[in-house]
C-alpha positions in Angstrom: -5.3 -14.4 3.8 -5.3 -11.5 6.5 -3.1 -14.3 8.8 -0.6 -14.6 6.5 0.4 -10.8 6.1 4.1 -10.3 7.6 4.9 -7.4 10.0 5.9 -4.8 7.6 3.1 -6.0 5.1 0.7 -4.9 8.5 2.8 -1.9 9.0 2.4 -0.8 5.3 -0.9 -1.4 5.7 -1.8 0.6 8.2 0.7 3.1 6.9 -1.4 3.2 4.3 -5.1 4.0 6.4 -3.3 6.8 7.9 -2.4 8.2 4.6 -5.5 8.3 3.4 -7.0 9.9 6.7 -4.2 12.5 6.4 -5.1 13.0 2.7 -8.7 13.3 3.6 -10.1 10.2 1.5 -12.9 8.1 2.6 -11.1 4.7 1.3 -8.1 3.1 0.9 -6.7 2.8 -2.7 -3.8 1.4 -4.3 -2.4 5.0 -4.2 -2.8 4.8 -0.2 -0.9 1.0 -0.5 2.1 2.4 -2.4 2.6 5.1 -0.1 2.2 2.7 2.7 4.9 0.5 1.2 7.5 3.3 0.4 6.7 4.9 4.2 7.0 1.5 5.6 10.7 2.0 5.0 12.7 -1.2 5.8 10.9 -4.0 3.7 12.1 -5.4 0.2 9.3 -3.6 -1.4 10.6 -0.2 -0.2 14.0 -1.1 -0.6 13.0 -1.6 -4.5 11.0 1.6 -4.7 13.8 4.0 -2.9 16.1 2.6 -5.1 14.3 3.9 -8.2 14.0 7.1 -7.0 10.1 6.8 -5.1 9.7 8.7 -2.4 7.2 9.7 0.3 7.0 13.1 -1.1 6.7 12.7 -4.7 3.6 9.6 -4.3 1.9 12.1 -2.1 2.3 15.1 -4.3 1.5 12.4 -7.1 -1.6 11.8 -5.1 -2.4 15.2 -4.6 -2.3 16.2 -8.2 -4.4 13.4 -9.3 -7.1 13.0 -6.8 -6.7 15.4 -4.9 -6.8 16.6 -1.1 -9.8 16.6 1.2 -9.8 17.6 5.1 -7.1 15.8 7.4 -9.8 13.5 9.4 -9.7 11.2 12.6 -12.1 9.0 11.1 -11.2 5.7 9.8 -11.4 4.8 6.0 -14.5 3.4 5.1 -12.9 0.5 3.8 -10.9 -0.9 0.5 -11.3 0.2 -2.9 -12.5 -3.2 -4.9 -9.3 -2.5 -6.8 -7.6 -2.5 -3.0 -9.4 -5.9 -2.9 -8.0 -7.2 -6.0 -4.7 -6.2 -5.2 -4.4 -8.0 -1.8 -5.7 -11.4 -3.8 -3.1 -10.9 -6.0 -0.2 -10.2 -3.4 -1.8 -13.9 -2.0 -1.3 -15.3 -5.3 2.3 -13.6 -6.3 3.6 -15.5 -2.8 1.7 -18.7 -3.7 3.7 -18.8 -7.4 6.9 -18.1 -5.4 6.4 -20.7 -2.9 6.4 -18.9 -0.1 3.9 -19.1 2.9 3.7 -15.2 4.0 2.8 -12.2 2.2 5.5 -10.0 2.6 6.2 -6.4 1.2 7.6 -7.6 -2.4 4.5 -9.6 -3.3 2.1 -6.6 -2.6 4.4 -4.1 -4.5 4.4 -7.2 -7.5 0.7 -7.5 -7.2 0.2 -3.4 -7.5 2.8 -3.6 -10.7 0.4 -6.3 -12.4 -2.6 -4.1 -11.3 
């Protein structure tokens, strides 16, 4: 599944790791992926999201007032949430039903909207 991530799907992604080191969380979450996708800033996905008015501010504030904010860390994540997990089968899936052979940006966003 990891192969068939596109760039901005592995940009957002790692967007996302470094959100959550700069937020001071020990994981990624689907909080960290959404922020990811909007940061990422050129795919479909954030396209979609900009257009309705998400920004990088307002999920991190979001964030912030819901979870919370530890100390900024250079220490990787320990790893993905189970609902993380879940999510990245499902982006598989949403490009499966669409016929398409790469992940890209729109099917994660999709799969975090079903989640």
């Amino acid at each position: 599944m990891f192969g068939r991530f596109t760039e901005k799907v592995e940009r957002a992604l790692a967007l996302a790791q470094e959100s959550a080191m700069k937020l001071g969380h020990g994981y990624v979450g689907t909080e960290h992926l959404l922020l990811g996708l909007v940061t990422e800033g050129t795919g479909i996905a954030s396209r979609v999201l900009q257009g309705q008015g998400v920004t990088e501010e307002k999920v991190t504030n979001k964030i912030q007032e819901l979870i919370g904010m530890g100390e900024e860390t250079n220490i990787e994540p320990a790893g993905f949430t189970p609902r993380t997990k879940r999510v990245l089968e499902m982006s598989f899936n949403e490009a499966r039903r669409l016929n398409q052979n790469f992940i890209g940006t729109e099917h994660l966003l999709l799969a975090i909207m079903r989640e």
